[in-house]
C-alpha positions as CSV (number, residue, x, y, z in Angstrom):
1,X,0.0,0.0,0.0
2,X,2.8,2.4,1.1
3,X,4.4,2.1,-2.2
4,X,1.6,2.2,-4.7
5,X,1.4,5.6,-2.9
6,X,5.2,6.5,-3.0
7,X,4.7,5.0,-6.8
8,X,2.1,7.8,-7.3
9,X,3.5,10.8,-5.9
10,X,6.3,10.5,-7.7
11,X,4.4,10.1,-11.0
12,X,1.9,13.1,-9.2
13,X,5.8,15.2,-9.1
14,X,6.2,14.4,-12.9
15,X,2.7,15.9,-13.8
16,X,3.4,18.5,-11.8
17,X,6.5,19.2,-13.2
18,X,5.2,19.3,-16.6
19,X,2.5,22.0,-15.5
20,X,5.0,23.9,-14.6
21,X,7.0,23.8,-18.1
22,X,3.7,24.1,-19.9
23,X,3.0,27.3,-17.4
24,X,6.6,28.8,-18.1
25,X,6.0,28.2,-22.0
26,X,2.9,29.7,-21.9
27,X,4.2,33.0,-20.7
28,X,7.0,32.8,-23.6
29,X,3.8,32.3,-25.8
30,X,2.2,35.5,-24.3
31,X,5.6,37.3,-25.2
32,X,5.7,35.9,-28.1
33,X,2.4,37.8,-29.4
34,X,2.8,40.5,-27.4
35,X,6.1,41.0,-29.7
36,X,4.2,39.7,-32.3
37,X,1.5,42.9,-32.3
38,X,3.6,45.3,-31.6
39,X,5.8,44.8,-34.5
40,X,2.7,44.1,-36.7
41,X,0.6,47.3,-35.8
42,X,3.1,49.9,-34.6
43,X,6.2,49.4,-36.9
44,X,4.5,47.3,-39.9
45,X,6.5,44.6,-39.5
46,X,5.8,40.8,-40.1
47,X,7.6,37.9,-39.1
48,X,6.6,34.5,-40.4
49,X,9.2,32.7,-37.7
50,X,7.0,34.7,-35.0
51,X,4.0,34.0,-36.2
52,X,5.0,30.0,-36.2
53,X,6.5,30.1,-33.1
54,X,3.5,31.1,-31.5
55,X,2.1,27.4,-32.8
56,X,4.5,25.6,-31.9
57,X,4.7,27.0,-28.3
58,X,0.9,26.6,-28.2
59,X,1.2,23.2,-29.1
60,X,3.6,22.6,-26.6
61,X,1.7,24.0,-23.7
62,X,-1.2,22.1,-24.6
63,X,0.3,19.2,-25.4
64,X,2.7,18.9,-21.9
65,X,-0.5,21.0,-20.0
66,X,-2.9,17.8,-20.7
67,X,-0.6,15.4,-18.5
68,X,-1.0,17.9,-15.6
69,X,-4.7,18.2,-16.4
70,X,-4.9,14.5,-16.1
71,X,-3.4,15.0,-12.7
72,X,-5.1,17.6,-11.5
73,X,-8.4,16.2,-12.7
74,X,-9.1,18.9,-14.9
75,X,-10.0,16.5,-17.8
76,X,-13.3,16.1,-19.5
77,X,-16.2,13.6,-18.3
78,X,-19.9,13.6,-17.9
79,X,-19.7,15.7,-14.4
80,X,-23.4,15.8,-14.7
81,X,-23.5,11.7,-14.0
82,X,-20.2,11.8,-12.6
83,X,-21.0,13.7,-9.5
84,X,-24.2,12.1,-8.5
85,X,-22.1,9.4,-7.9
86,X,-19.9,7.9,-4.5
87,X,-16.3,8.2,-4.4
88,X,-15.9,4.5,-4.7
89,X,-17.8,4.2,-8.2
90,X,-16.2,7.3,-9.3
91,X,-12.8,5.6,-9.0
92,X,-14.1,2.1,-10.1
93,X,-15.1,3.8,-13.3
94,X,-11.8,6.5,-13.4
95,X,-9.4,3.1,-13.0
96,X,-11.6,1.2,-16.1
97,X,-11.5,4.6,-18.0
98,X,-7.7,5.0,-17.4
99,X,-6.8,1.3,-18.6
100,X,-9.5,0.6,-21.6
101,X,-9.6,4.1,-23.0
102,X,-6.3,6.4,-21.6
103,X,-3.6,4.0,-21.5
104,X,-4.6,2.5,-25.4
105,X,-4.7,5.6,-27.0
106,X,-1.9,7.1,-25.6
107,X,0.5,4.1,-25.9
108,X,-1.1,4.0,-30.0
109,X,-0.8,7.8,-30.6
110,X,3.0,7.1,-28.7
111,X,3.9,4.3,-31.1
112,X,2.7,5.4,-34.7
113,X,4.2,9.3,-33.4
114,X,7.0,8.3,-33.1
115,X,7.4,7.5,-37.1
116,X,5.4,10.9,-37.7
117,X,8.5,12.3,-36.0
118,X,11.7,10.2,-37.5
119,X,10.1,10.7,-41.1
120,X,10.3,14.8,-40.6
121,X,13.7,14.8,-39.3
122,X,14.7,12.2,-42.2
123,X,13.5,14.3,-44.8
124,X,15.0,17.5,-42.9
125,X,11.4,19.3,-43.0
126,X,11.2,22.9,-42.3
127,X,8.6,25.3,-42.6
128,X,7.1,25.6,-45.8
129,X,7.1,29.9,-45.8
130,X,10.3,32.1,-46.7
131,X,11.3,33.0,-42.8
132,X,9.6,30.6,-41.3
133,X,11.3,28.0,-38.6
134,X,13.8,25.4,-39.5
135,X,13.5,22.0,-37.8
136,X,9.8,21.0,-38.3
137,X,11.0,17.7,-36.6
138,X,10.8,19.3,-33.0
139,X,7.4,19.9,-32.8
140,X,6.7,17.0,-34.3
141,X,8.2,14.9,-32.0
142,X,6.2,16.9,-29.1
143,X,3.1,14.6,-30.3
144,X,4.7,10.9,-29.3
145,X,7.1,12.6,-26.0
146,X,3.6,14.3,-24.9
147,X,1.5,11.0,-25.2
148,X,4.1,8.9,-23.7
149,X,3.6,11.6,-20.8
150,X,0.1,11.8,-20.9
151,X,0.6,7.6,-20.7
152,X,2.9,8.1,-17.6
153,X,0.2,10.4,-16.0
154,X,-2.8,8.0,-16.6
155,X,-0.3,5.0,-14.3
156,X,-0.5,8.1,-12.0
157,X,-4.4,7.9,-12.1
158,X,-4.7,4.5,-11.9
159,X,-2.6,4.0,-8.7
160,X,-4.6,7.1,-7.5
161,X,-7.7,4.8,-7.8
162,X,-6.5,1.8,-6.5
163,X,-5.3,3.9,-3.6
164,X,-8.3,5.5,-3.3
165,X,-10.6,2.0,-3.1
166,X,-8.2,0.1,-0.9
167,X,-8.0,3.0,1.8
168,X,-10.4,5.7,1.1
169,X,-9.8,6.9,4.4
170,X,-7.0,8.4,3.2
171,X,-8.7,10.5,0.3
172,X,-11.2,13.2,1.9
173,X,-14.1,13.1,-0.9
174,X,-17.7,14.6,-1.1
């Protein structure tokens, strides 16, 4: 028992971690168009690299801000049904949701990413626009490193739930 919960807090630190990167990249992004305006509207400026650097950091927020979501049990379900319902059921049906439906589709969108990736570095893909960003590759590879995170996060969840139905003294729910 003791280590399943050791076992989670450190995964718990992870997702925590990653909320924090995701946090500190989000205020690049808000720098980012901040510059971004300022250079369009006040000196008639334009740079493409800017302008693709504010995707790529709002990928990466999103995509590392979903494991902490996960975590932090920010993530989308029927709260409606969900709530109506005891602390025991909600983690019977948070563990079956985590291993049937999380853990596949991460560990799928991991595996067949992970090509997406090696096949943009391969061909040395860049940006498509004069001035835009060199090395496509990175964010692509954000998309398998992300769901292999957002796999690492759903263990997190389900220790969380067994945790929570073998002691649920130890959880303070409803």
């Amino acid at each position: 028992m003791r280590s399943l919960l050791a076992f989670e807090k450190i995964i718990n630190r992870f997702s925590d971690l990653l909320g924090w990167i995701a946090s500190t990249l989000f205020i690049l992004l808000m720098f980012n168009v901040f510059y971004d305006v300022i250079m369009r509207y006040v000196f008639n400026s334009v740079s493409i690299a800017m302008q693709e650097m504010e995707w790529h950091l709002f990928s990466a927020v999103f995509l590392l801000g979903v494991p902490f979501a996960l975590k932090a049990g920010g993530h989308v379900r029927v709260d409606v049904f969900y709530e109506r319902f005891s602390p025991k059921v909600c983690a019977i049906i948070d563990l079956l949701g985590s291993i049937f439906f999380l853990l596949p589709f991460c560990l799928l969108v991991f595996w067949y990413g992970i090509d997406f990736a090696k096949e943009s570095y391969a061909l040395g893909e860049s940006s498509g626009d004069p001035g835009g960003l060199p090395y496509r590759w990175l964010i692509k590879s954000m998309i398998p490193i992300a769901f292999l995170f957002m796999a690492i996060s759903g263990i997190g969840m389900i220790l969380h739930n067994i945790n929570r139905l073998m002691n649920p003294s130890l959880f303070h729910e409803k």
